[in-house]
N, C-alpha and C positions, 0 to 999 in steps of 0.2 A: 869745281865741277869738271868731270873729266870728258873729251873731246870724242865724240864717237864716229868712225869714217867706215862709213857704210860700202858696199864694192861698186856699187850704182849711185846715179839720184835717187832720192825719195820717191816712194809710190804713196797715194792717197793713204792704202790699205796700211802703210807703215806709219803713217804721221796719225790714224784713226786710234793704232792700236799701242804707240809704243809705250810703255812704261818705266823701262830701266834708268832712273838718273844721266841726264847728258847732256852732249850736243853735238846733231848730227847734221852735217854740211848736208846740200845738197848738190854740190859739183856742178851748180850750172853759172860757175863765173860771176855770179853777183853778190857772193857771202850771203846767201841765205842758209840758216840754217834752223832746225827746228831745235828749242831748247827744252827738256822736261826736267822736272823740280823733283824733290824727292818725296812730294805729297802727291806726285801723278799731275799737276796740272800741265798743260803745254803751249809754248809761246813759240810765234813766227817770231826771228830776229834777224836782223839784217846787218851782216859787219861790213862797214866802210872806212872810207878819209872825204870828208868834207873840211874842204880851205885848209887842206894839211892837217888836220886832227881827226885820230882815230874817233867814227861816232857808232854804237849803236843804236838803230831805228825797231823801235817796234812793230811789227803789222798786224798784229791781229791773233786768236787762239783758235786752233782748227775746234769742231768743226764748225767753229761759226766762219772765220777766215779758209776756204779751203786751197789744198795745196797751188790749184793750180791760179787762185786770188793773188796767192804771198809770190808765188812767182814772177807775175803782173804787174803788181805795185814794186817789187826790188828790180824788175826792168827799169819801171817807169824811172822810180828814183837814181837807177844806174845813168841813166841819158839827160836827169834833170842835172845829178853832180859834174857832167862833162861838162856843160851848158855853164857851170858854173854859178848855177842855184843850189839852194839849201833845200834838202827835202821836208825837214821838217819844222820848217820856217814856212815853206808855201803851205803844208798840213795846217796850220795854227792859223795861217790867215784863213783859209776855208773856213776853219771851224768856228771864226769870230763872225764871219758875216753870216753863218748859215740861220735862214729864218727862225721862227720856233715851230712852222709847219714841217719845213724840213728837217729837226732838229726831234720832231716827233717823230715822225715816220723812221728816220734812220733808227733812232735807240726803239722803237718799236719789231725794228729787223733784230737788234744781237738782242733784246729783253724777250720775244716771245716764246724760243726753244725753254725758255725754262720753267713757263705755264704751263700745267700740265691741264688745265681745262680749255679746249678749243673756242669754247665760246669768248673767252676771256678776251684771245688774242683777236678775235674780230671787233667785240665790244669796243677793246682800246682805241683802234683807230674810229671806227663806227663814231660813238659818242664825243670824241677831238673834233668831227666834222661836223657834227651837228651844233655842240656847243662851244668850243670855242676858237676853233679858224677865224669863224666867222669875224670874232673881235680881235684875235692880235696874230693870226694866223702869218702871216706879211713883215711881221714887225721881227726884227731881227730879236734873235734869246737874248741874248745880253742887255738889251733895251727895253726887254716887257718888265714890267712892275706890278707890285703887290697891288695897287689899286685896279692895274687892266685884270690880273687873274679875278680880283675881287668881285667885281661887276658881271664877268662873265657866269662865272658860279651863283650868285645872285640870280641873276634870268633865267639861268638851268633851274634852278630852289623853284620858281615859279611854272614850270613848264612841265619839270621831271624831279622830283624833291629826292626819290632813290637813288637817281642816276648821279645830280648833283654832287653827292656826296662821296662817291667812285672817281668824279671827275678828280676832285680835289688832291687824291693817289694818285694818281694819272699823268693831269699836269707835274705834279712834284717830282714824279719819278723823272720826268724828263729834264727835268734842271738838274737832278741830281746825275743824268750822264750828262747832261752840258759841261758841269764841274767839273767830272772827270774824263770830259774830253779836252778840257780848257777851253769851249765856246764860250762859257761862261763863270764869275766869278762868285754868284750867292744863289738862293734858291727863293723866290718872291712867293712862292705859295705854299709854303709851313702854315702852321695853324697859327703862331703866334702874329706872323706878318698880317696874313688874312685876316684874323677878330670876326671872323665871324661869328653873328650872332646865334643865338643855339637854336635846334628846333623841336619842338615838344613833341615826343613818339606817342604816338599812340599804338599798344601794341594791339593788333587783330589775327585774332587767333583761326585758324583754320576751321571753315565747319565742318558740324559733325554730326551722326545720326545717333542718334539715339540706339543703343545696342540691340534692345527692343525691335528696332526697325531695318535692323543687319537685312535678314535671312530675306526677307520680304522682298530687300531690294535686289539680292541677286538671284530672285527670282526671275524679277519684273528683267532685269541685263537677259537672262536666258533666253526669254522669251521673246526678247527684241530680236532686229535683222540685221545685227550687227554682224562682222565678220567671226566666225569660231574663235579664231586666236584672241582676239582683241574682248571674250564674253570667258573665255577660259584664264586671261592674262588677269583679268578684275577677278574674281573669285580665288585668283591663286595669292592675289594683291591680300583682301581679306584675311584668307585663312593664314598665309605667312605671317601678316602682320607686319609687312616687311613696304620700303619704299615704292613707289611707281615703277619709279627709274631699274632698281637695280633687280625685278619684274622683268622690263621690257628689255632688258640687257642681256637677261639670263644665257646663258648656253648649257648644252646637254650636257658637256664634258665634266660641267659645275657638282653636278649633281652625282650622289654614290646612293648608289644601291646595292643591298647584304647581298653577301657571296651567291652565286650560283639565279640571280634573278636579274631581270633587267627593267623597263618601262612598262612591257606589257604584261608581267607575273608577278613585279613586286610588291607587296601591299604595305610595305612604309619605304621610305627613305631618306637621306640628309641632303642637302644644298649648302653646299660651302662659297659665300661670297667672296672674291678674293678682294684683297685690302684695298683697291687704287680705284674700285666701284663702292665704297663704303665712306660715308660721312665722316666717320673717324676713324679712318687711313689704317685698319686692321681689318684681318679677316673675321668671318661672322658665319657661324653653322647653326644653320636652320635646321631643326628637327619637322621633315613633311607629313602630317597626319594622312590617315589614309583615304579621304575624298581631294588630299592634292595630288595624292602620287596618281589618283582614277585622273584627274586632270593632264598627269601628266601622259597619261597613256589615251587620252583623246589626242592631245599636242604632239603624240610620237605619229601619228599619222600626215600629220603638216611639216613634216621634216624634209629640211633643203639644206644646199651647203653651206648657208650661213654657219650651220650650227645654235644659231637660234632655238629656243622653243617657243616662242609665241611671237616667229614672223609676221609681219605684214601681209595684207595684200599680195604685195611688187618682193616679198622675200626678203625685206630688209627689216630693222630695229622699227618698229611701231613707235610714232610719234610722243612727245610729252602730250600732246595736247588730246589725243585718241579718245584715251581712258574719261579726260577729264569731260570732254565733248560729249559722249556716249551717256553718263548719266547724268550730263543737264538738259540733254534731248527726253531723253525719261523724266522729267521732273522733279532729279531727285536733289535736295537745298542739301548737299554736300561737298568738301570739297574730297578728293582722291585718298587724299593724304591723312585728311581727316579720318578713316577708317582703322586708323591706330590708334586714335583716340578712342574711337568706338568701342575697340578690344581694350586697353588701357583700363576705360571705366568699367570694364565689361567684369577686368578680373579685381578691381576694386571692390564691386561693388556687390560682387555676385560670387565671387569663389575664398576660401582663405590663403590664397598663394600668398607668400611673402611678397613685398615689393621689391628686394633685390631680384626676383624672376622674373619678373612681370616688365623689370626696366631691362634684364638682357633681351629676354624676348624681343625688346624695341631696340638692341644693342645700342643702350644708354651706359652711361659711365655712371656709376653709383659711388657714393662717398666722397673722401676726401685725396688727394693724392698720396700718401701714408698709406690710407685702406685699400686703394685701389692696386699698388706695390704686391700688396700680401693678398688680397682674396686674389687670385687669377684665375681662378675656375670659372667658366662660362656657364655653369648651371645645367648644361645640355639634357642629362636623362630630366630632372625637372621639370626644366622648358618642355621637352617634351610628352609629357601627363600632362599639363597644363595647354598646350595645344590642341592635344584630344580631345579636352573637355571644351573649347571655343567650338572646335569644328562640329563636338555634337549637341552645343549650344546652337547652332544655326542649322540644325536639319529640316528641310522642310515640315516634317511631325511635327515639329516643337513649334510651328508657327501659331501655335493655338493658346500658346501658356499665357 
């Protein structure tokens, strides 16, 4: 790998972006240098002589390690080798005494950039504190055992039986950076160490109204004192047939409308979900019947700089729990979600679409992976005649059929 000498030190903005295979000193007398691989990844390295032999020290990969971290630790270690310590003799004793509290928390700092769900990276430590600090939190990693993990996961099963079983990835993940930090030599909570005994799912399916009783209920939402947004968010929840979540996420920008119209002239248009708010991590075009796009031209009037369409209150993303709150206050034995089911049985049961429409509409994956390779077409003009025919299956008129 060839030696790259920059005219300066390193800048953040260089170590954030560099690419070209190398290794570029950073002139600030300690042999740090940043090294990149020829797959793009990048390594702090540190070139020294400890007790007369050439060593390098690893410290870390920006940006998790940031420049001015690596510079820090190649200080540190520059005054510990005067001192006539080994630097990464004192690293390795750290890391053998570090608790499994401490042992969490740290691989909780380099493991969560790469969660892409926020809630995730709070969860992890969240549920560590609540179930098991408390039992071996103290106790150094290298010294917990399959019986401490065992018992702990145990009382969570009794407490929290979902959570439980997250714990389970959780703890293990942590031993698995202990390994490869060398705090520790094995991982005590695998499934086979554990044995734990199994737990009989019972699966509980989401409720759901009867199609029949769609239109009725987004009457009865209308008619409540709920906020607009949050009475326009449900009805658009419906007729899309689409998630809560990626509803209350929407933005205007999402959404196309045919040449030469906008929100307030259009009378259809598409919603294109992009992929990283979709279940299965693809984009997803919604074809809008024309009582969404009227929705959307009530929801052009609540327009702020979120870019949001169906703001809150306070101008922010409307809560998960809003929608669902709203019609258990109405009394209606549904869950949110459930209203895809609604639709589902709706074209079941009541139209001749094929079911491969009826399951993109839900952007469900149809077939087998062979089938799924070769159909690629999303159905769209389909999707949308069969849209039509939901939204003018719910018009109030029809409440009489």
């Amino acid at each position: 790998m060839a030696h790259k000498r920059l005219p300066s030190s390193l800048t953040a903005a260089f170590a954030r972006s560099a690419k070209t295979p190398g290794k570029y000193h950073d002139g600030k007398g300690t042999g740090l240098y940043l090294r990149v691989e020829p797959n793009g990844s990048r390594f702090w390295v540190q070139r020294t002589t400890v007790n007369g032999k050439r060593r390098e020290i690893g410290l870390g990969s920006p940006p998790i390690v940031s420049l001015v971290e690596a510079r820090e630790e190649a200080e540190t270690n520059k005054r510990l080798i005067r001192r006539g310590e080994d630097p990464l003799a004192k690293k390795r004793k750290e890391r053998r005494q570090k608790t499994f509290e401490e042992a969490a928390r740290t691989a909780h700092v380099e493991l969560s950039p790469t969660w892409k769900n926020p809630k995730d990276r709070a969860a992890f430590v969240a549920t560590l504190e609540a179930y098991i600090f408390p039992h071996f939190g103290n106790v150094p990693l290298s010294e917990v055992t399959s019986s401490d993990v065992r018992r702990a996961i145990l009382l969570a099963r009794e407490k929290a039986p979902s959570v439980a079983k997250k714990l389970v990835y959780r703890v293990s993940s942590v031993f698995k950076w202990g390994i490869a930090e060398g705090a520790c030599q094995s991982n005590p909570a695998t499934t086979d160490a554990l044995a734990l005994p199994r737990v009989e799912r019972t699966v509980k399916h989401r409720k759901a109204l009867h199609y029949a009783d769609v239109a009725s209920c987004i009457q009865r939402v209308h008619t409540s004192g709920a906020w607009l947004a949050t009475k326009l968010a449900f009805e658009f929840v419906v007729l899309s047939a689409c998630r809560s979540g990626e509803v209350r996420l929407a933005t205007w920008d999402e959404v196309e409308f045919p040449d030469g119209t906008d929100a307030t002239s259009a009378t259809s248009a598409t919603w294109v979900i992009p992929a990283d708010r979709m279940k299965m991590k693809r984009p997803h075009r919604v074809p809008l019947c024309a009582r969404a796009v009227e929705l959307l031209k009530q929801a052009d009037a609540l327009r702020n700089n979120s870019g949001l369409i169906f703001p809150s209150m306070r101008g922010k993303v409307q809560s998960d729990m809003t929608l669902s709150k709203l019609i258990k206050e109405l009394g209606v034995d549904a869950d949110v979600h459930g209203f895809r089911t609604s639709f589902r049985t709706w074209a079941q049961e009541q139209t001749d679409y094929p079911r491969e429409i009826a399951e993109a509409a839900l952007a469900h994956k149809v077939g087998d992976a062979v089938e799924q390779a070769y159909a690629r077409s999303d159905l769209f003009e389909k999707r949308r005649a069969m849209m039509a025919d939901w939204e003018s299956y719910l018009r109030p008129d029809n409440l009489a059929r």
